[in-house]
C-alpha positions in Angstrom: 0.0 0.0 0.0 1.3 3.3 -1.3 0.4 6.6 0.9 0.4 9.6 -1.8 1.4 12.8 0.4 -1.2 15.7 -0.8 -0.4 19.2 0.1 1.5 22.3 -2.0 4.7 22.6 -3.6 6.9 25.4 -2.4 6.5 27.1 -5.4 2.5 27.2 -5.2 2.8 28.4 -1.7 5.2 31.2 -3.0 2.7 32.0 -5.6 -0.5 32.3 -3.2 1.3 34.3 -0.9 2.5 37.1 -3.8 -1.0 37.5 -4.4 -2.4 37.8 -1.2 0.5 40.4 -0.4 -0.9 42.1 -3.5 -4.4 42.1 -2.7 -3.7 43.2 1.0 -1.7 46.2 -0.1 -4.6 47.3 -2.7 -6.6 46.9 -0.1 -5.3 48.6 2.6 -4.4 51.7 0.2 -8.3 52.1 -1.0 -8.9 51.4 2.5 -6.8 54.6 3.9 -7.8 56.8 0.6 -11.6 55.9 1.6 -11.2 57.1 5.9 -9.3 60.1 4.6 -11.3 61.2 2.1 -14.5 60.5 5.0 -12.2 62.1 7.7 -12.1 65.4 5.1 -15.8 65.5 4.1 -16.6 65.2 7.7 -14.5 68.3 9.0 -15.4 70.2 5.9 -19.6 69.6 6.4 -18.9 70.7 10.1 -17.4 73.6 9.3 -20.2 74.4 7.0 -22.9 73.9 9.3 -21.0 75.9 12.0 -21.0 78.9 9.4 -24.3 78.3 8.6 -25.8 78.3 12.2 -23.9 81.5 12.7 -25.1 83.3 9.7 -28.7 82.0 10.7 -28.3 83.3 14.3 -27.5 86.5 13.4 -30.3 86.3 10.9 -33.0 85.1 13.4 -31.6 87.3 16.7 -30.8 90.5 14.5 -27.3 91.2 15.6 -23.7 90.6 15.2 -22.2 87.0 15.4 -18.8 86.2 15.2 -17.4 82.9 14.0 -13.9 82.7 15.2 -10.6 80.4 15.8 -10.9 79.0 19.7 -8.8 76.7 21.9 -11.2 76.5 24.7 -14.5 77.7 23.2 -14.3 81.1 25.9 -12.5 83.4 23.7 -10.9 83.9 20.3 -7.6 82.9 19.1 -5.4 83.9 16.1 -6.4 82.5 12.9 -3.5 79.8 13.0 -5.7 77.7 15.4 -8.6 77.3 13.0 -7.6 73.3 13.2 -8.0 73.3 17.1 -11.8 74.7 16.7 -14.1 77.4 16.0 -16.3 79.2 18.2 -19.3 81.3 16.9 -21.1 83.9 20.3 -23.2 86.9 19.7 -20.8 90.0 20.1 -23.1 92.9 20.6 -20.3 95.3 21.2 -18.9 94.1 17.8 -15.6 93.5 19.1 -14.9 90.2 18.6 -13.8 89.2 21.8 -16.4 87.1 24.0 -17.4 90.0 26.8 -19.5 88.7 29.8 -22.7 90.1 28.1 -22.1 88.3 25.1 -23.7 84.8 24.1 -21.7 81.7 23.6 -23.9 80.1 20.6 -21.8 76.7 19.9 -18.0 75.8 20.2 -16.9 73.1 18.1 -13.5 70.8 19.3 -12.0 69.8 16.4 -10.1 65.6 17.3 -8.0 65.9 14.2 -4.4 66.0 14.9 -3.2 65.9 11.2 -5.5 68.3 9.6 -4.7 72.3 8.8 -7.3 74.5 8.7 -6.1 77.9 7.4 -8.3 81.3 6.5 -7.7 83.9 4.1 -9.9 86.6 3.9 -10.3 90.0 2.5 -8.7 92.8 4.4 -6.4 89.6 6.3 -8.6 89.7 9.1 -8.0 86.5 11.6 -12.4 86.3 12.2 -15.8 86.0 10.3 -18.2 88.0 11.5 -22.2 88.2 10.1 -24.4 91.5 10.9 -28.2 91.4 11.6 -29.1 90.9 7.7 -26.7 87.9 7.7 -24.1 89.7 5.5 -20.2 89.2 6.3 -18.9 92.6 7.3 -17.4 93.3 4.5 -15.6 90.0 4.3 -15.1 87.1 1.8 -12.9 84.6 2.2 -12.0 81.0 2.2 -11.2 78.3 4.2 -8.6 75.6 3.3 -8.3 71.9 4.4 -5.4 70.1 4.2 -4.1 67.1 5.7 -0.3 67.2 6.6 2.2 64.9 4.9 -1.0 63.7 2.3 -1.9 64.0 -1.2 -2.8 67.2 -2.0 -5.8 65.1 -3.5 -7.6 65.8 -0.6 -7.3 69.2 0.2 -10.6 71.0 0.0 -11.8 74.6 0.7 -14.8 76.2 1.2 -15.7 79.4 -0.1 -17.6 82.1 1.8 -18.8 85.2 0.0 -19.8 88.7 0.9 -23.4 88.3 0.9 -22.8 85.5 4.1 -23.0 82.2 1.3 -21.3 79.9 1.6 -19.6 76.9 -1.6 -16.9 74.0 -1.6 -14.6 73.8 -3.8 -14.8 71.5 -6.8 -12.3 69.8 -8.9 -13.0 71.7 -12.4 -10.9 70.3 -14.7 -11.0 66.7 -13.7 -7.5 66.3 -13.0 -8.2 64.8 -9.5 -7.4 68.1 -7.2 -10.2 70.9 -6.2 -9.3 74.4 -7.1 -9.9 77.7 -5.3 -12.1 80.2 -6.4 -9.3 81.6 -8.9 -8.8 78.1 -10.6 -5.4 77.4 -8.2 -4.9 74.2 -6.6 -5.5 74.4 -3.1 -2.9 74.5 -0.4 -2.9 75.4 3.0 
């Protein structure tokens, strides 16, 4: 009686395990491309609906809201800290600093440690601020979303115009990247 050994050859197992390397590494990369691209849209629709809420509340309350860069959510910050969060309060003194007659209206903690938030705005000014008719004051700007040490395939940026409207940015041309309002690509 003749035993006949079944199993694989060296060379099979070789084989099998190239392709599951393979098919792993595919995987993981559409895998990180699909939670940053989430992590982005997230932060981004956020950031939207903070602006939005602030342009609403000075819309329904008639008076001043600022939407500025926090730390803590008790008082503004300089415009490099837009990544750390935003606060928006009703300045009624128009000052944009968070006075003890002022209201706190929602502060928003941002968890990402890798994403840069940056604004530039007409007249370089650090704050967004909407008056009773839910206008900017005299400010357009945008805001730009970057991840650090990424593709700047992600990067995004959302657009906020005079009249208090806001818009993201799209990628015109097809080429993969979103462009700023000037056609650039955008970079924090």
């Amino acid at each position: 009686m003749t035993f006949r050994q079944k199993g694989f050859t060296i060379v099979e197992l070789i084989v099998a395990m190239a392709i599951m390397i393979i098919v792993m590494h595919l995987g993981v990369s559409s895998l990180k491309t699909m939670t940053l691209r989430s992590h982005m849209t997230t932060h981004v629709n956020e950031f939207v609906t903070m602006q939005r809420m602030a342009r609403q509340f000075a819309l329904n309350h008639k008076a001043n809201v600022t939407f500025c860069a926090s730390i803590d959510g008790l008082a503004c910050v300089s415009k490099k800290h837009w990544n750390e969060g935003a606060l928006i309060f009703v300045d009624r003194n128009g000052n944009r600093k968070v006075d003890s007659d002022d209201k706190i209206v929602r502060f928003f903690q941002s968890n990402s440690k890798n994403l840069r938030v940056t604004w530039r705005a007409f007249q370089n000014k650090s704050y967004l601020q909407y008056t009773a008719n839910g206008w900017t004051n005299n400010q357009n700007g945008t805001f730009r979303f970057c991840f650090a040490n990424e593709s700047a395939r992600f990067n995004r940026a959302v657009i906020v115009t005079k009249i208090g409207r806001t818009r993201l940015s799209k990628d015109n041309d097809g080429d993969g990247f979103h462009e700023d309002r000037e056609g650039n690509l955008i970079a924090c």
